[in-house]
C-alpha positions as CSV (number, residue, x, y, z in Angstrom):
1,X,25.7,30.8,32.1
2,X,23.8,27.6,33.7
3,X,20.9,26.1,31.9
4,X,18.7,24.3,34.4
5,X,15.7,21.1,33.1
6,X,17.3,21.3,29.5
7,X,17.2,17.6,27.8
8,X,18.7,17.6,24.1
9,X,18.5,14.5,22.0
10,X,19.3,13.8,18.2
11,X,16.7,13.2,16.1
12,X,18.7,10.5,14.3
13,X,19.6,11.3,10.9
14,X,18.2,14.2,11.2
15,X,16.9,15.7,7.5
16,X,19.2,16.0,4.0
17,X,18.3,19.6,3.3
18,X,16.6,23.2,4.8
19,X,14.1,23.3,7.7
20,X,11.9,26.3,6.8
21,X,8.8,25.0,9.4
22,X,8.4,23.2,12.4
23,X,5.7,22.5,14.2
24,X,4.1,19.8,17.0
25,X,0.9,18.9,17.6
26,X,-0.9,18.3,20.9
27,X,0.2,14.6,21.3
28,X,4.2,15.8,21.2
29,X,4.6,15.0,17.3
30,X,6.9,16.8,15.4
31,X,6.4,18.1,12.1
32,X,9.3,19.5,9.8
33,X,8.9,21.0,6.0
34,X,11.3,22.7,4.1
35,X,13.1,21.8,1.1
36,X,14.5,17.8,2.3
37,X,13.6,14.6,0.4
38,X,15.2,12.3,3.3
39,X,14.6,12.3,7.2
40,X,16.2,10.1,9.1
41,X,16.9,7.9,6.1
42,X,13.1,7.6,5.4
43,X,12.1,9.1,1.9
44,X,9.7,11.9,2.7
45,X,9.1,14.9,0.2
46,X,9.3,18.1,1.9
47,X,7.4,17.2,4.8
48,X,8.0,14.6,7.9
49,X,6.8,13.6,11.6
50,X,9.2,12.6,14.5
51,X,7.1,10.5,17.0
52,X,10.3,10.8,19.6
53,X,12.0,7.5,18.6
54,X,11.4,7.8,14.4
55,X,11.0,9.7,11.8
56,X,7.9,9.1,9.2
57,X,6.8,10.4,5.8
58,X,3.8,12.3,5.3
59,X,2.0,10.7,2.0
60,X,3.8,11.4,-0.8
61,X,4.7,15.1,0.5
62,X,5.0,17.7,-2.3
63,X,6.8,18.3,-5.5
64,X,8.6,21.7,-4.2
65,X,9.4,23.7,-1.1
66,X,7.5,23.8,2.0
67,X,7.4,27.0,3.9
68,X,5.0,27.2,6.5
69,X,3.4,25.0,8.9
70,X,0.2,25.6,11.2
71,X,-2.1,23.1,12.8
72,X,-6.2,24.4,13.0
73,X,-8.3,23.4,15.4
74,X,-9.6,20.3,14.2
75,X,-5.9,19.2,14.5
76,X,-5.2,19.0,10.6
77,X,-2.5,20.4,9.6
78,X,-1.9,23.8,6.6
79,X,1.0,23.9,4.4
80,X,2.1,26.6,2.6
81,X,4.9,26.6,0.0
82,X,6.3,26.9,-3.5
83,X,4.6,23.9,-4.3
84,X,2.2,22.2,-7.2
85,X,1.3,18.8,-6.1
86,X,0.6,17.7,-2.1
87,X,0.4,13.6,-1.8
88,X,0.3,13.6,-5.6
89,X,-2.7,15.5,-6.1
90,X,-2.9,19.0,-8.1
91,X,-2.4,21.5,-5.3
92,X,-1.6,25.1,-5.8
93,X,1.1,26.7,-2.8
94,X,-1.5,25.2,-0.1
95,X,-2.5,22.0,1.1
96,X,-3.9,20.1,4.3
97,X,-2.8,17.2,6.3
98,X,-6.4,15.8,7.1
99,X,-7.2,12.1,9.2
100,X,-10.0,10.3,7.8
101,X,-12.0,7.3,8.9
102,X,-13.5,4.9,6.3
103,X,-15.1,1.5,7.4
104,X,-14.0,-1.4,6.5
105,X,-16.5,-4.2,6.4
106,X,-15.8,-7.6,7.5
107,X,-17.9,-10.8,7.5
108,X,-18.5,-14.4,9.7
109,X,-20.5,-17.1,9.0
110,X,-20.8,-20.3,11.3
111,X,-22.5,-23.5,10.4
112,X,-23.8,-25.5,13.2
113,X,-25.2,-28.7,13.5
114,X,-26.1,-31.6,16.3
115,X,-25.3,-34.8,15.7
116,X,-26.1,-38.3,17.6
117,X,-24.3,-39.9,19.7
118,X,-22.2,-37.4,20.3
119,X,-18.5,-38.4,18.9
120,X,-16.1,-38.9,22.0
121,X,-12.2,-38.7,21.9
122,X,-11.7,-41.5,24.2
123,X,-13.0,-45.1,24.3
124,X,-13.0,-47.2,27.7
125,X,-11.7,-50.8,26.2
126,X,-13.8,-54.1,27.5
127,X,-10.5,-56.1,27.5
128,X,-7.2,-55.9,27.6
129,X,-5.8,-54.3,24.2
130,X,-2.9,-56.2,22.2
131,X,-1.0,-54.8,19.7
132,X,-2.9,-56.2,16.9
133,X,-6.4,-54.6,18.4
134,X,-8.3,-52.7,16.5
135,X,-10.9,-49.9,17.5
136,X,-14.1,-50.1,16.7
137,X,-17.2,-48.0,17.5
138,X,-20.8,-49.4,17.2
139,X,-23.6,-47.2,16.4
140,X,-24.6,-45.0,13.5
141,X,-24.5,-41.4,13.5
142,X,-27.8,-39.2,13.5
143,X,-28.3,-35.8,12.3
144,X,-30.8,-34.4,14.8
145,X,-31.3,-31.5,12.7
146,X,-30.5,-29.9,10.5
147,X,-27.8,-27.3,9.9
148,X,-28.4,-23.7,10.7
149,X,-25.9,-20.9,9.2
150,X,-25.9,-17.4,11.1
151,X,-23.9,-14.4,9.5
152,X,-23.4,-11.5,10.6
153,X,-21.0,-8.6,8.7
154,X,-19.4,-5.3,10.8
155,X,-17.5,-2.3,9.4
156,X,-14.4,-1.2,11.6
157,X,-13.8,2.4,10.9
158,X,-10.1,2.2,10.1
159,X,-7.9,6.1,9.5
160,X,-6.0,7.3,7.3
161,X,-4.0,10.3,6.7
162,X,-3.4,12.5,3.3
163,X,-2.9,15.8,1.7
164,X,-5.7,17.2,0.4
165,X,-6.0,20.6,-2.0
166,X,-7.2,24.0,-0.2
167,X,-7.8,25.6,-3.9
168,X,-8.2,23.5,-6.6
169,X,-5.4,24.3,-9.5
């Protein structure tokens, strides 16, 4: 028999125990659940991603089996297993990968001010300098007014991902 436009690659280590669900989303990613602790040597409870080069943990996964996999159309994913906790929150045999976004504010000030005669890094000598010279600048310097602050603050929206309960326990 000939197989024809077959590619088969490891997924490095590969997990420690059963694969009882896989699935992959629209962007190519991988998701495994079953009964593992360890993918690819990265701790991750019952459930894991392969992005095509490595293998990440999903939150803190769950406390027991994962069975079933399915990803809705808002692109989270549903878990179903024997489980009690998902990411470490009370979650009864069902649970859902969700991505958030949560701004993050950030701040900048600036304090300017305009000063007289303007400071200059270089000086144009009158004579010949000798090693014993030393530089000297004539003149007093001015404020011309007075300093101004502006601030302004932004929030970046910055996402996350975690497991959150379908049915409360």
């Amino acid at each position: 028999m000939a197989v024809i436009g077959v590619v088969c690659c490891s997924l490095a280590a590969g997990v420690n125990d059963k694969v009882r669900a896989l699935g992959v989303d629209d962007l190519g990613v991988l998701y495994v659940a079953g009964g593992f602790t360890e993918a690819g040597g990265v701790v991750a409870n019952r459930v894991a991603s392969w992005d095509g080069s490595e293998w990440q943990a999903m939150g803190a996964g769950m406390d027991e089996g994962v069975e079933a996999l399915i990803q809705v159309r808002s692109g989270d994913l549903l878990a179903g297993g024997w489980f009690f906790t998902a990411g470490g929150k009370p979650s009864t045999y069902i649970a859902q990968w969700t991505q958030m976004a949560l701004p993050t504010p950030t701040a900048t000030a600036t304090l300017t001010a305009t000063w007289s005669p303007t400071p200059t890094q270089t000086q144009t000598p009158s004579h010949t300098p000798t090693e014993t010279d030393t530089p000297t600048a004539t003149g007093t310097p001015t404020l011309l007014s007075e300093p101004t602050a502006t601030a302004t603050a932004t929030a970046t929206m910055v996402h996350y991902t975690t497991w959150l309960p379908l049915i409360e326990s």
